[in-house]
C-alpha positions in Angstrom: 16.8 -3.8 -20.6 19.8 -3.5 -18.8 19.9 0.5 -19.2 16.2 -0.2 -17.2 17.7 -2.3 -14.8 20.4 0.4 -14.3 18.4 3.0 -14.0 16.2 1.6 -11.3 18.5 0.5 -9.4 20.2 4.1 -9.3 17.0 5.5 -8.5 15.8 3.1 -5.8 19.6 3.6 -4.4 19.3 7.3 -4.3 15.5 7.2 -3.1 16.4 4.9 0.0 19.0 7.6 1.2 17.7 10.9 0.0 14.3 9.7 1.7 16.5 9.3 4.8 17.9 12.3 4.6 14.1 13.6 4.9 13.8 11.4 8.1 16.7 13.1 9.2 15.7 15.6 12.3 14.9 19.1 11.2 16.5 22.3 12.8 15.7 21.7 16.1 12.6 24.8 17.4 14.6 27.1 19.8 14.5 26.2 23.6 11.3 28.2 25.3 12.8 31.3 27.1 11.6 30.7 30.9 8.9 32.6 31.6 6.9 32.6 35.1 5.1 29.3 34.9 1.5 29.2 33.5 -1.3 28.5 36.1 -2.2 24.9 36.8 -5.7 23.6 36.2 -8.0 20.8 37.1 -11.4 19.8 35.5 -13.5 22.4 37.0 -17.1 21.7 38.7 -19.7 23.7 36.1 -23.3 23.0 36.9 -23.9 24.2 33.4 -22.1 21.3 31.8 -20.7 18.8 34.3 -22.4 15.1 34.4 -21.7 14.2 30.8 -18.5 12.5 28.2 -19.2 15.8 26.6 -18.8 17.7 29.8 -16.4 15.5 31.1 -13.7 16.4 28.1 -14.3 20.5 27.7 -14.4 21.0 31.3 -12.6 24.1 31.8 -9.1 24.9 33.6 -9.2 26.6 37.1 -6.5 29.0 37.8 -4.8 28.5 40.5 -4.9 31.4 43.7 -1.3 32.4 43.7 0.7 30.4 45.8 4.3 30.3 46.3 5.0 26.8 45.2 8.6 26.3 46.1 7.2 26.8 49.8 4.8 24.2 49.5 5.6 21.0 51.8 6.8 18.1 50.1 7.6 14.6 51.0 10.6 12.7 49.3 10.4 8.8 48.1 13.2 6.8 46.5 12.6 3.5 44.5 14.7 0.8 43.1 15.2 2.7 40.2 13.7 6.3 40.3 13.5 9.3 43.2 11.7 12.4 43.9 9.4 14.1 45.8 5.3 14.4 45.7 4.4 18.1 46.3 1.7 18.5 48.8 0.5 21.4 47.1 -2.2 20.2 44.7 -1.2 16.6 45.2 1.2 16.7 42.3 4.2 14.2 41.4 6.1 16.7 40.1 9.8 16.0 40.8 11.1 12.5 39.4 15.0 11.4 38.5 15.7 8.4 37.0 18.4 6.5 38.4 19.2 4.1 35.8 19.9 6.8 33.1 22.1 10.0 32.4 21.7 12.7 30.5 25.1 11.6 28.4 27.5 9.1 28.4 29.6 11.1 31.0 29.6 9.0 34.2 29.5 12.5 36.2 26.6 13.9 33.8 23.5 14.8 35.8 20.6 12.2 35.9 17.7 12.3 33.6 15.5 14.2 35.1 11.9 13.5 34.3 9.3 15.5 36.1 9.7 18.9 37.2 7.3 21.6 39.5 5.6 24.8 38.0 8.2 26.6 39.1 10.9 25.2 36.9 11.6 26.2 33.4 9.8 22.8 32.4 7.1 22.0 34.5 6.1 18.7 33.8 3.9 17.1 36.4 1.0 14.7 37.2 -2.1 15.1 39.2 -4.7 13.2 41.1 -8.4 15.2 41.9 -12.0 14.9 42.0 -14.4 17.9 40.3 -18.5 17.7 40.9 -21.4 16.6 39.1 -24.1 19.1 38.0 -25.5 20.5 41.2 -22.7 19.8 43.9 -21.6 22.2 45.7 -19.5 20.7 48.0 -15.4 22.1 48.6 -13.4 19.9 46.5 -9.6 19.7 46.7 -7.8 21.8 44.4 -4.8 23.4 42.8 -3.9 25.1 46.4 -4.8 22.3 48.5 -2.3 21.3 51.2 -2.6 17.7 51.8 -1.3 15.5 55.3 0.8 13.1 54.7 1.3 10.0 56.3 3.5 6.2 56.0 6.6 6.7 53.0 6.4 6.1 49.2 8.9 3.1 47.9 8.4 -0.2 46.5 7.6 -1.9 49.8 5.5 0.9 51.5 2.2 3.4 50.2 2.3 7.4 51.4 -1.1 8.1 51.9 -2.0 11.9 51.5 -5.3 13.0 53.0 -7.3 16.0 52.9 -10.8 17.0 54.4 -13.5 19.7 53.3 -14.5 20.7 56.7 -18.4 19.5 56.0 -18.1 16.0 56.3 -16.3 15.0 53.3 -12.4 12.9 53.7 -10.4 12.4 50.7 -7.4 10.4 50.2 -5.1 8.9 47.5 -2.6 6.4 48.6 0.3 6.0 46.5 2.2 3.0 45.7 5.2 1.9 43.9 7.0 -0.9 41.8 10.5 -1.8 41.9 10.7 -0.5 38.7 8.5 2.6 36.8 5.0 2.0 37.5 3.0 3.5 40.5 -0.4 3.5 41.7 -3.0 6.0 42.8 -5.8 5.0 44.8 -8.3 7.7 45.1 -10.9 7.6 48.3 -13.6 9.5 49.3 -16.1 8.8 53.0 -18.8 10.6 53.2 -19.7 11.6 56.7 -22.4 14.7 55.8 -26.0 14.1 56.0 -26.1 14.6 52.1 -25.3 12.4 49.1 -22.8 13.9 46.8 -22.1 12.9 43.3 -17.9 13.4 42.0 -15.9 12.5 39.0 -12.2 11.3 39.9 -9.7 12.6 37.5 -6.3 12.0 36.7 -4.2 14.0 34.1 -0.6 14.5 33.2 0.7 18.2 32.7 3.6 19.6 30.1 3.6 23.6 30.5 6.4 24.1 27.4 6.7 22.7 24.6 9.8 20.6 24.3 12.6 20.8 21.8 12.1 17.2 19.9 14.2 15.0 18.1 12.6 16.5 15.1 12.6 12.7 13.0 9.6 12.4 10.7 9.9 8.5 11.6 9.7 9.3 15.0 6.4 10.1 16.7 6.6 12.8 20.2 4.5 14.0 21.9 0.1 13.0 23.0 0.3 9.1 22.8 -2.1 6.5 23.8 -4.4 3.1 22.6 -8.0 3.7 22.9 -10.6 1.8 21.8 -8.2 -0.8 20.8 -6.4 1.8 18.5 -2.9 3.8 18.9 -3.7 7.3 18.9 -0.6 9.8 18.6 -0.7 13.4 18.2 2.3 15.5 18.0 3.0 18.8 19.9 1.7 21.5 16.8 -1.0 19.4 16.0 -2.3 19.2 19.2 -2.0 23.4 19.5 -3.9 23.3 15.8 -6.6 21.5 16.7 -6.9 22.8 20.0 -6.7 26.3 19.1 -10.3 25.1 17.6 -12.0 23.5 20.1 -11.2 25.9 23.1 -8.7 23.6 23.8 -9.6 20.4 23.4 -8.0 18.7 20.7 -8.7 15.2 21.0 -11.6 13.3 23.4 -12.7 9.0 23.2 -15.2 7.3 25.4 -14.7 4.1 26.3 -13.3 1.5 28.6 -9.5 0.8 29.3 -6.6 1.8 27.2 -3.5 4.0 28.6 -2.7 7.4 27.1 0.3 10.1 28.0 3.0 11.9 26.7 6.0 10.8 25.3 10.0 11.5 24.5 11.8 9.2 22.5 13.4 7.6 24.9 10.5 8.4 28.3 7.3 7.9 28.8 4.5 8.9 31.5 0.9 7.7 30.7 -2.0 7.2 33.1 -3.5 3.3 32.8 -7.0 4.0 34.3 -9.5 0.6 35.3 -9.6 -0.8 32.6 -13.5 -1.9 33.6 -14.5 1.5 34.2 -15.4 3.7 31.6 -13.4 6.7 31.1 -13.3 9.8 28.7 -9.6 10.7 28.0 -8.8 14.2 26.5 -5.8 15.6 24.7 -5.5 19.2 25.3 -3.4 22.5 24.4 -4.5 25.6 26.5 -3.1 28.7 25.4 -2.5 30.4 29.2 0.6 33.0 28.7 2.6 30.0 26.6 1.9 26.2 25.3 0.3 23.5 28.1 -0.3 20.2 27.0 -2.6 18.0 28.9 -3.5 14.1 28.8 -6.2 13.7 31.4 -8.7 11.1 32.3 -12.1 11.4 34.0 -14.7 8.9 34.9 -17.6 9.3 32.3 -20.4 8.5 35.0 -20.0 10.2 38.2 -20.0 8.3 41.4 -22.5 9.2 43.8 -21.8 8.5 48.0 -24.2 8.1 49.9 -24.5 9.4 53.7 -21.7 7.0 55.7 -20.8 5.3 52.2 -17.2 5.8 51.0 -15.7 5.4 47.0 -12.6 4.7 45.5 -11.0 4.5 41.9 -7.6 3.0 41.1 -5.3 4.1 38.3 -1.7 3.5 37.3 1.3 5.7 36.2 3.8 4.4 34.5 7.1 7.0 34.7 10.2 6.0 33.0 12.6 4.4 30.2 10.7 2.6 27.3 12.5 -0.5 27.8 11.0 -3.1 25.3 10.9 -6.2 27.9 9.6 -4.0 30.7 6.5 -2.6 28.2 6.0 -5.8 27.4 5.6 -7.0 31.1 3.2 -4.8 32.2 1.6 -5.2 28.7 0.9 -8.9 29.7 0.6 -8.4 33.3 -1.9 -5.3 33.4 -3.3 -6.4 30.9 -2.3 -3.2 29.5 -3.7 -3.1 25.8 -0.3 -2.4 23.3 1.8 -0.8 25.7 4.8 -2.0 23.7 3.6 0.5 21.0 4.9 3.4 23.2 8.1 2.3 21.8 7.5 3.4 17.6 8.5 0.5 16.0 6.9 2.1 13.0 5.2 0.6 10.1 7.4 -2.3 10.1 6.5 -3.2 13.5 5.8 -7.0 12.4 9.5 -6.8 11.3 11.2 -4.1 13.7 10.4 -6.0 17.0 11.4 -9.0 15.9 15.1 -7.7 14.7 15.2 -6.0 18.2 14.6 -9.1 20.3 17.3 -11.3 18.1 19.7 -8.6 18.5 18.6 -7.8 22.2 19.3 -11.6 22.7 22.5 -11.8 20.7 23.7 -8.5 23.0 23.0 -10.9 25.9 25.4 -13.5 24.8 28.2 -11.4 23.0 27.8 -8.6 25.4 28.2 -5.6 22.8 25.3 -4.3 21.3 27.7 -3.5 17.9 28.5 -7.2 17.6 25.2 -8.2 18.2 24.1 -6.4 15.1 27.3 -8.0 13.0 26.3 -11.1 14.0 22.8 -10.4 13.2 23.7 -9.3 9.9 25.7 -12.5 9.2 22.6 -14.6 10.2 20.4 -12.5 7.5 23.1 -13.0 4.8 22.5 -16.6 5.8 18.9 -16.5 5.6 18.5 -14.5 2.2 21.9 -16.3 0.8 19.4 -18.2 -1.7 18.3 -15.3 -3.4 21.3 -13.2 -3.3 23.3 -16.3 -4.3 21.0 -16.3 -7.7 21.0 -12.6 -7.9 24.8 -12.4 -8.0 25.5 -15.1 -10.4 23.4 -13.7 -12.6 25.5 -10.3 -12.3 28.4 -11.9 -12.9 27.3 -13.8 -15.5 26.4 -10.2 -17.1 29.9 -9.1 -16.5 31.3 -11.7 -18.0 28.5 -10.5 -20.9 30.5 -7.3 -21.3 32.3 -8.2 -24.4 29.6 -9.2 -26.3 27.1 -6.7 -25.4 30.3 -4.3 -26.7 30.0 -6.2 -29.9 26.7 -6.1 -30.4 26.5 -2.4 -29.5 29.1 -1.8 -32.4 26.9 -3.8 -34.6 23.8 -2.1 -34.3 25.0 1.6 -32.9 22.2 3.5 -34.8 19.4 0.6 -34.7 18.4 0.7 -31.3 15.2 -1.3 -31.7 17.4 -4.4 -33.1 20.1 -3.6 -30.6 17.3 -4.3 -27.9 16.0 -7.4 -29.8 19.5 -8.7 -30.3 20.0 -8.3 -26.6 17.4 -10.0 -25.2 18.2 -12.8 -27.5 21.4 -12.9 -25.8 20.0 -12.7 -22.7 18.2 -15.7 -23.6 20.5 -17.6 -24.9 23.0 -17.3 -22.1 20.2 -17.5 -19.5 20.2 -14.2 -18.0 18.2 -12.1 -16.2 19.5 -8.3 -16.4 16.5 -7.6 -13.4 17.5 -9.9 -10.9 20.4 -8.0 -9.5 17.9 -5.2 -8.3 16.9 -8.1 -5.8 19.7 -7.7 -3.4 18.5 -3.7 -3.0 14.8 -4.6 -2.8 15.2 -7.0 -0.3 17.3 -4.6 1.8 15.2 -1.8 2.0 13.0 -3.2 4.4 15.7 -4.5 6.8 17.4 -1.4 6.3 14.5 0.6 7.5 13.8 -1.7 10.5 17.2 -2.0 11.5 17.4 2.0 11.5 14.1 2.3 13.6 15.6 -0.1 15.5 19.2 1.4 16.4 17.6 5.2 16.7 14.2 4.1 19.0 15.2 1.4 21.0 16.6 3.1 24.5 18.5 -0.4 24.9 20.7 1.4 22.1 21.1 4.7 23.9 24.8 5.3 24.8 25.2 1.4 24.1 29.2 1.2 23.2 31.2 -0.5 20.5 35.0 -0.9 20.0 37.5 2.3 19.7 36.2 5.6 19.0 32.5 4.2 19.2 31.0 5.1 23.0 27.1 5.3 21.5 26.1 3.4 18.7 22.5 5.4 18.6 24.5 8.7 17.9 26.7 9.5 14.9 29.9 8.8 14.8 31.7 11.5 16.7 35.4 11.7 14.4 35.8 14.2 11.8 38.3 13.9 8.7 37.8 17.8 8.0 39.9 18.1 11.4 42.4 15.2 10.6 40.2 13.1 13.2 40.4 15.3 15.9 44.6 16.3 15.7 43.1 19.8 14.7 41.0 21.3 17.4 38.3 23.1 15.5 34.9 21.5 14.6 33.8 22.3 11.0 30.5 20.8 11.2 29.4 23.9 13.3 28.7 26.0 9.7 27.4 22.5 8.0 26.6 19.1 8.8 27.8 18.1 5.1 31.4 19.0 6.9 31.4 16.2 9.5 32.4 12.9 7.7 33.5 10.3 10.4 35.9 7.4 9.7 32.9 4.4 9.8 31.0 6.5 7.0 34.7 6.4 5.0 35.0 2.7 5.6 31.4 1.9 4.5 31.9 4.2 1.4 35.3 2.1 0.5 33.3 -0.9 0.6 30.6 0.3 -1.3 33.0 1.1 -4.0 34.7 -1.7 -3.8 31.5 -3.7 -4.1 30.5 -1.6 -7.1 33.5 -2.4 -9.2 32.5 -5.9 -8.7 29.6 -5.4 -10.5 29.0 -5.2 -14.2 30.1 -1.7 -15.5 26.5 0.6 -17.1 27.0 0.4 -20.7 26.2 3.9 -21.1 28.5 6.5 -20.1 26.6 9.2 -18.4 25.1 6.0 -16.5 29.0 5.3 -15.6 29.8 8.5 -14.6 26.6 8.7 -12.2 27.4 5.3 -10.5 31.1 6.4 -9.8 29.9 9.3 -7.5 27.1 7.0 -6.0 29.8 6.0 -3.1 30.6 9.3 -2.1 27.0 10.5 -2.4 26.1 7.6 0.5 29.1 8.6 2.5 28.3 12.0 2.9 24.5 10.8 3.2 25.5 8.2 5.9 27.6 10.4 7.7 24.5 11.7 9.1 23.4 8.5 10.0 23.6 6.6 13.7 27.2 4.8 13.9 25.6 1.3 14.3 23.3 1.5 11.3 26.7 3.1 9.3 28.6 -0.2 10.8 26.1 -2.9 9.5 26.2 -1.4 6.5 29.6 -1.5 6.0 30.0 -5.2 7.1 27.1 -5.5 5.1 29.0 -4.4 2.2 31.9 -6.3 3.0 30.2 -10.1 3.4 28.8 -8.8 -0.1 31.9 -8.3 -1.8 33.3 -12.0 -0.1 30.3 -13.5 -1.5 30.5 -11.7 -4.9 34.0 -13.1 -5.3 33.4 -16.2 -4.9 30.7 -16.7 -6.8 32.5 -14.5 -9.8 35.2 -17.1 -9.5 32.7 -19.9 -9.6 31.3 -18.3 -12.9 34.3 -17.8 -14.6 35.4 -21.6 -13.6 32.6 -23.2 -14.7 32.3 -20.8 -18.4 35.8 -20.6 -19.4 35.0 -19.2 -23.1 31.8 -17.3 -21.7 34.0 -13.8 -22.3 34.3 -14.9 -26.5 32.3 -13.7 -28.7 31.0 -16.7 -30.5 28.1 -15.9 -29.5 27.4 -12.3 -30.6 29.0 -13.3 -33.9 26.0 -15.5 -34.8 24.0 -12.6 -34.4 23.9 -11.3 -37.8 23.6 -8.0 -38.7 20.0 -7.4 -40.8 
C-alpha cells in the first residue's frame, strides 16, 4: 500500500507539471511580413440573396476602389483613458492608444497601441455601414466614402459624421464616448426621396493579419463572444479551417443580444448590438492576398423608411484593457450578458474569480500584488489546515513507522503477499492511513491551476511588481544562474529555455527538498532514487513558470515544512516508544 501511495503521488506530481509544461506557449508563428494591405469590405447589397439571417451572414465583401488611405481626412478624439483618430474614409475607428498601458514595463516604452489603418502592417479596425434589402438600389455609403464631420469625440461630447447619397437619402452615425473604454455608435438614416427604401445597419470589427499569440493552450485568442446565452470562442486557424469551407464564413447565430469580437490576452474590442433587436453575428476568415478575420453584426430584418420617416440603430464598442471590475460594470450596467467571460478564467471559473477578487482586494490593502498572493496563501493554509493537519500527522506517524516496516520487510523479503498482509495489519494497529498524505497534492491541484490562470490572465497582474529583482510578477523571472545572475553578460537561454533557471525557481526547489526530507523516505529504492530528482525536475519545470505563481509556491512550500515540524514534534512527543519495534515483533513469521 504504501508503494501505491508512492507511486501515485509521483505520478500526480509529475502529471501536474509535465501537463504545464504542455500549457506552456508553443514556438511563437513568425511575425507576417507586411505586405500591401488587403482590401476592406462591407456586407454587400445582392438582390439575389439580401433580406434573409442566411443572406445576412454570407453576404459578400466589396473591394474597395483604390484609394490612397493615408490621404484620407481624419478627425482626432482623446478620452480619459484612450486616444486616436476616426478615419473619414469608410467611417472607420481605426487608430486607438491606450493611455493607461505600455507596451513593457519601461516608463519611456511606447503605448499599447490598439487599432491601426489598412495601411499599417496590422490593420485592425472597426466599421459602421448600412447594405440594402433585396431590390434597393439606392447609393449606400461605402469603403471610399468621405464623410463631414461635425462637434468632437470625448467623454463629454459626440462627433457626428454625416454623409448624403445625392437622391434624397442622409446618413449619420454619431459617436460617443465613456470616461473609460466603451463608445457608442448611433446610426441614422432620413429619408427625403419620394420612395420607401428597405436597409440593414451593420457593424463589424476588422483584423487583416493574423497576430503572433501567446501560444498557451489554457489561453483562448482570437473570435470571442456570448450568444444565445452561450460563450462562443474560436481561435485564429480554426476560424481559417472552417472558413476556408464555407466561402468564408466560419461561424453565424441568430438571435437577440449578446456581444462578440476579437480578443488578445490582455485587450479586447467587441461590438454589444441592442440587445432587443435581433441580430445575426458572423465570424469570418476571407482569404484576399493574406488572413482577414471579421466579427460583424447585421440586423436580421431590414428596416424599411418610409417617404419623410427617418431610422436609427444603436450599438456599443467596447475598446480596451480586460480589467475584471470594469467587465463587470458594464456586465451589470449594460446589461451585457457574461462580459466578465472575456477575461478566461477557464474551467475553474467558479474558483478562479473568486481567488482574483480576494487577492485583488488584499493588493488594495497591502499595496503589492506579490504580498497579496503570500497572504492569500497563508489564509488558504488556514482554511485547509484541518485536512492537512490530519494528512501530515498521519505522514509522520508513517515515518516514525520506518523501523518497523524495515523489520517486517526483513521478515518476509520473499513473501510479498504476507508482507502486504502484515502491513496493513500494522497499519491498523497503529491507526494509519498510508493514502491520506496524497491529500495535501490533491487538494492543491485545483488552487494551483486557478491561481496560475489567475497570475498569467488577469491584466491587473501585467507588469505588477514585487520586491528586488521582481518588476512583473506575470512574466518569468528575469535572473539567470547559467550567467552567475547576470555578472556574465551573455544569455544562455537564447539556444534553450531549459538554460534559464532564475533564483525564485532555486528557492522553491530548496524548499521542495527540504519539505521532501520531511516526509517518510519510499521503501523501495528505485522509488528513492526517483523522489530525490523530483526537486530539480520542478525547478527546471517552474523556471518556465510566471515569477508569482514560482513565489507562492515556494512560500507554499515553506508554511508546509513549518507546519510539518511541528506536528512531527507533536508526534514524536506524544509516542515516545512509537520508533520500537514491539510491535513488528508480535508479528510472527508463518
Amino acid at each position: 500500500m504504501d508503494q501505491k501511495r508512492l507511486l501515485i503521488a509521483i505520478v500526480v506530481s509529475v502529471a501536474i507539471l509535465l501537463g504545464f509544461q504542455f500549457l506552456l506557449p508553443k514556438a511563437p508563428a513568425p511575425v507576417p511580413s507586411a505586405s500591401t494591405p488587403a482590401s476592406g469590405s462591407v456586407l454587400a447589397s445582392n438582390p439575389a440573396t439580401s433580406g434573409t439571417p442566411e443572406a445576412a451572414a454570407k453576404a459578400a465583401p466589396l473591394v474597395d476602389q483604390g484609394n490612397v488611405e493615408k490621404d484620407a481626412p481624419r478627425v482626432r478624439f482623446v478620452g480619459p483613458r484612450l486616444e486616436g483618430s476616426v478615419n473619414l474614409l469608410g467611417a472607420r475607428i481605426d487608430d486607438l492608444v491606450l493611455r493607461d498601458y505600455r507596451d513593457t514595463i519601461a516608463p519611456d516604452s511606447p503605448l499599447v497601441r490598439l487599432l491601426e489603418p489598412r495601411t499599417s502592417d496590422q490593420p485592425y479596425y472597426v466599421q459602421f455601414g448600412w447594405t440594402g434589402a433585396p431590390g434597393t438600389t439606392a447609393a449606400l455609403p461605402g469603403n471610399d466614402t468621405v464623410w463631414a464631420a461635425q462637434g468632437t469625440l470625448s467623454a463629454t461630447s459626440k462627433l457626428t459624421l454625416s454623409w448624403n447619397n445625392g437622391a434624397g437619402l442622409d446618413f449619420a452615425i454619431d459617436l460617443g464616448l465613456d470616461d473609460n473604454y466603451m463608445f457608442t455608435a448611433d446610426q441614422r438614416v432620413t429619408n427625403s426621396s419620394g420612395a420607401p427604401v428597405a436597409l440593414h445597419p451593420f457593424a463589424r470589427i476588422r483584423r487583416d493579419y493574423t497576430p503572433v499569440t501567446s501560444g498557451y493552450y489554457i489561453l483562448h485568442e482570437g473570435l470571442i463572444g456570448v450568444l444565445d446565452g452561450r460563450l462562443k470562442e474560436m481561435k485564429y486557424a480554426d476560424a481559417k479551417k472552417d472558413g476556408e469551407k464555407k466561402a468564408g464564413l466560419a461561424f453565424d447565430s441568430t438571435g437577440d443580444g449578446g456581444w462578440a469580437g476579437i480578443t488578445d490576452k490582455y485587450w479586447l474590442t467587441a461590438l454589444v448590438p441592442d440587445q432587443k433587436i435581433p441580430s445575426v453575428v458572423s465570424y469570418r476568415h476571407i482569404d484576399d492576398h493574406g488572413d482577414h478575420y471579421q466579427v460583424d453584426f447585421i440586423t436580421k430584418d431590414p428596416e424599411t423608411i418610409a417617404p419623410g420617416a427617418n431610422a436609427s440603430l444603436s450599438t456599443r464598442l467596447f475598446a480596451g484593457a480586460k480589467e475584471v471590475h470594469l467587465l463587470d460594470r458594464y456586465a451589470a450596467a449594460g446589461p451585457i450578458p457574461d462580459f466578465d467571460k472575456a477575461v478566461d478564467f477557464g474551467w475553474f471559473y467558479f474558483i478562479t474569480k473568486p481567488f482574483f477578487y480576494a487577492i485583488d482586494w488584499l493588493n488594495s490593502i497591502l499595496g503589492n500584488f506579490g504580498l497579496a498572493i503570500l497572504v492569500f496563501t497563508l489564509g488558504l493554509k488556514a482554511v485547509f489546515f484541518p485536512l492537512a493537519n490530519k494528512s501530515y500527522r498521519s505522514m509522520s506517524k508513517m515515518k516514525l513507522l520506518a523501523p518497523k516496516m524495515a523489520v517486517l520487510k526483513e521478515q518476509h523479503k520473499d513473501e510479498p503477499q504476507k508482507l502486504q498482509s502484515a502491513m496493513m495489519q500494522l497499519y491498523k494497529t497503529e491507526k494509519v492511513n498510508p493514502a491520506s498524505g496524497c491529500l495535501p497534492m490533491v487538494i492543491q491541484i485545483p488552487v494551483f491551476f486557478s491561481l496560475y490562470k489567475v497570475i498569467f490572465v488577469t491584466i491587473e497582474m501585467r507588469h505588477a511588481p514585487f520586491f528586488g529583482w521582481i518588476h512583473d510578477l506575470s512574466a518569468v523571472d528575469p535572473t539567470n544562474v547559467f550567467n552567475l545572475f547576470g555578472l556574465i553578460p551573455f544569455d544562455p537561454s537564447i539556444y534553450s529555455h531549459f538554460l534559464h533557471l532564475g533564483a525564485w525557481p532555486l528557492i522553491m526547489g530548496f524548499t521542495m527538498f527540504f519539505q521532501q526530507k520531511l516526509n517518510p523516505p519510499p521503501p523501495d529504492p528505485v522509488q528513492a532514487k526517483v523522489f530525490q530528482f523530483m526537486p530539480i525536475i520542478f525547478t527546471f519545470m517552474l523556471s518556465s513558470f510566471p515569477a508569482g505563481l514560482v513565489i507562492y509556491w515556494s512560500w507554499n512550500n515553506s508554511l508546509t515544512i513549518l507546519q510539518q515540524w511541528l506536528i512531527m514534534r507533536q508526534t514524536r512527543l506524544a509516542n515516545p516508544n512509537a520508533a520500537r519495534v514491539s510491535g513488528p515483533a508480535k508479528v510472527a513469521k508463518s
